[in-house]
C-alpha positions as CSV (number, residue, x, y, z in Angstrom):
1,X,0.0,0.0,0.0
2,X,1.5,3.2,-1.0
3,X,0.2,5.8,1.9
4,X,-1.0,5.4,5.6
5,X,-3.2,3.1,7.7
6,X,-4.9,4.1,10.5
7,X,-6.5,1.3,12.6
8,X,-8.1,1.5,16.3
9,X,-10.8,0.1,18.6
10,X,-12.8,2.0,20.7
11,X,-14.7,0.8,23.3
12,X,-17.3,3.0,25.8
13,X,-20.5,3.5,26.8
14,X,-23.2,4.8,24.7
15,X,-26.6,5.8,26.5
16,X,-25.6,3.0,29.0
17,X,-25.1,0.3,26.2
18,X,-21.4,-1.3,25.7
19,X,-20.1,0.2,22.7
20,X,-16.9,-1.4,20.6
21,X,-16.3,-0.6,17.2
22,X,-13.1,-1.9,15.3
23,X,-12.1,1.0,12.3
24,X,-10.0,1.6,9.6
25,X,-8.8,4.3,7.6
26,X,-6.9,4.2,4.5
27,X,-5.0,7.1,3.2
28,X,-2.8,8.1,0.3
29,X,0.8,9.5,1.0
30,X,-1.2,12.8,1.0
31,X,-3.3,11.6,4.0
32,X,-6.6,11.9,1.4
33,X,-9.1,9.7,2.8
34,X,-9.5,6.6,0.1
35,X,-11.4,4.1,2.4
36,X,-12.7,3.0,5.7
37,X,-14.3,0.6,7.7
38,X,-16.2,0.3,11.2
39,X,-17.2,-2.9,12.6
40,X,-18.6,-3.7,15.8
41,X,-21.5,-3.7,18.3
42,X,-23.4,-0.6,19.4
43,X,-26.0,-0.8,21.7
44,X,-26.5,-4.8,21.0
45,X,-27.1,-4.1,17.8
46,X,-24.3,-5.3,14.8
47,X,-22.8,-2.1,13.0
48,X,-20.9,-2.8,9.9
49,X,-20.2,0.6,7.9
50,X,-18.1,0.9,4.6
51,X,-16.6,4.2,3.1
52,X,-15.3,4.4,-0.2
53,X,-14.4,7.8,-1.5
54,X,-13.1,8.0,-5.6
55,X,-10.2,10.1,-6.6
56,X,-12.9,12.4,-8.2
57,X,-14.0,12.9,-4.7
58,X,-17.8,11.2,-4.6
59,X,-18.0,9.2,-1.3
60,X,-20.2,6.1,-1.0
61,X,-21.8,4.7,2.6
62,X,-22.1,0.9,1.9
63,X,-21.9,1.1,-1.9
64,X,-24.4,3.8,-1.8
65,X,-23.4,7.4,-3.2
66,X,-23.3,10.0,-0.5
67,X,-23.8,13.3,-2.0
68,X,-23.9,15.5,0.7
69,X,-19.9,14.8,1.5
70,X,-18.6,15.1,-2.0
71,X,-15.6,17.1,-2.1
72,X,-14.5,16.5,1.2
73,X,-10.8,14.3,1.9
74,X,-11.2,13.3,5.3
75,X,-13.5,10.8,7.4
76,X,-14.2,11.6,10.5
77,X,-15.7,9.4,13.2
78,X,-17.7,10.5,16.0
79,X,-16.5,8.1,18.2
80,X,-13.2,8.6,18.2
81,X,-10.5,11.5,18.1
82,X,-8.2,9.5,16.2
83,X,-9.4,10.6,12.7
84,X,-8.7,14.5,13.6
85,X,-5.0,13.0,13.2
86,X,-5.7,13.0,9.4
87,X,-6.2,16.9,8.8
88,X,-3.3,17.9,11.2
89,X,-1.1,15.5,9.4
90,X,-1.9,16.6,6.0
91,X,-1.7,20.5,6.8
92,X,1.0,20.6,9.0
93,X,-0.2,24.2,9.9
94,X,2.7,26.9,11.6
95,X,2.0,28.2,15.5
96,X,-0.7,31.0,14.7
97,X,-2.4,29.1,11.2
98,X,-6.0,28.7,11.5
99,X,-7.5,26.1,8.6
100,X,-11.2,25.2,7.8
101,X,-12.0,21.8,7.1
102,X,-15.3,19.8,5.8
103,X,-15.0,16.6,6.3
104,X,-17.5,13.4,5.9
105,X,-18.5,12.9,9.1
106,X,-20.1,10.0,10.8
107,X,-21.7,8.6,14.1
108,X,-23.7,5.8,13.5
109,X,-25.8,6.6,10.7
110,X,-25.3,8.6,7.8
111,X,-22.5,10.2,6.5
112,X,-22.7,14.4,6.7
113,X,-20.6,17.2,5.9
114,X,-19.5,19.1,9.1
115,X,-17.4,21.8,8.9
116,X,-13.9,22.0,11.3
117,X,-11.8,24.7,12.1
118,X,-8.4,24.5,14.1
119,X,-6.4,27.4,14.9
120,X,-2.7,26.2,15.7
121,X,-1.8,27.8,19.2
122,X,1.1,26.0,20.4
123,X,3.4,22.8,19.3
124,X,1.4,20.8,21.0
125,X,-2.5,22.2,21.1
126,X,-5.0,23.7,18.5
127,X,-8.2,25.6,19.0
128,X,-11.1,23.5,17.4
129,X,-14.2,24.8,16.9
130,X,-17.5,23.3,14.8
131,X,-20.6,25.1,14.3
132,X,-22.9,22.3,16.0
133,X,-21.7,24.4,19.1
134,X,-18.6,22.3,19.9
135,X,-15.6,24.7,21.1
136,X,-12.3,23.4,22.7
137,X,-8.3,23.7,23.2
138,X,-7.3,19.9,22.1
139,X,-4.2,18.4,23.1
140,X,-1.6,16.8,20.7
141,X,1.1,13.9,21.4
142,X,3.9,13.2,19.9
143,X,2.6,10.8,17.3
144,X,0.6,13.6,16.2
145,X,-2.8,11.9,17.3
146,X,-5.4,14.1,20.4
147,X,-4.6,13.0,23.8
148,X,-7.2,15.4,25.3
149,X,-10.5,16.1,23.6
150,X,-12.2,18.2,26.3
151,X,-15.2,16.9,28.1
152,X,-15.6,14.2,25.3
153,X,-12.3,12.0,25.7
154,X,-8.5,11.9,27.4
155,X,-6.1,9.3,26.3
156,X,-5.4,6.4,29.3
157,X,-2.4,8.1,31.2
158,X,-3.7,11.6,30.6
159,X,-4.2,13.8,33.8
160,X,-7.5,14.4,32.6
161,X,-8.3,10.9,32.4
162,X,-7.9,10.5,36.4
């Protein structure tokens, strides 16, 4: 495979249900989203969800076109701050750089466009805000990948996660 593979389990409760879904990302060398996958159980229910997105750009959600996301490069899950790796790894933006982003985003159910913005403040933190009303200074390790989503998620080890 000529790019990068991103590949993670997450496991947590969801409206008092045991959550774990299994994902995948595939990525060019550019970090352009080319495919994904999510498998798992949600709520005793199976979830089984396949991305596809053409060079062209059109995105499909289980062989079925999704319209609403053409255009964007990345995937993001809902459940997990691991995908935000993918913007901040293709941008690489300088201390002070603010970028928007839409990306195809998804959390259990359809695939939407949400829009992302990240403001670079220090080496190791960005302002991210969304217009759904979600607003917060994220931390970033050295891998490059959130270790502190605010109120939402802390990587094990993190002081936030005590």
């Amino acid at each position: 495979m000529d790019g990068w593979r991103l590949r993670g389990l997450a496991a947590f409760a969801d409206a008092g249900h045991a959550t774990i879904l299994a994902y995948e990302v595939d990525c060019g060398s550019d970090w352009i989203t080319r495919r994904a996958d999510v498998c798992g159980h949600a709520g005793g229910a199976a979830v089984h969800a396949a991305f596809e997105r053409s060079a062209g750009g059109v995105w499909t959600l289980n062989g079925v076109e999704a319209p609403a996301v053409e255009g964007c490069l990345d995937i993001d899950f809902g459940f997990t701050p691991a995908t935000n790796l993918l913007q901040l790894r293709r941008e690489a933006m300088a201390v002070g750089e603010r970028r928007a982003f839409e990306v195809a985003w998804w959390e259990f159910g359809e695939l939407v466009r949400l829009a992302q913005f990240y403001r670079r403040l220090t080496e190791t933190t960005y302002q991210y805000d969304s217009p759904q009303g979600y607003s917060a200074v994220l931390e970033i390790g050295a891998a490059g990948f959130v270790t502190h989503y605010p109120t939402l998620w802390a990587a094990e080890g993190h002081p936030a996660s005590r």
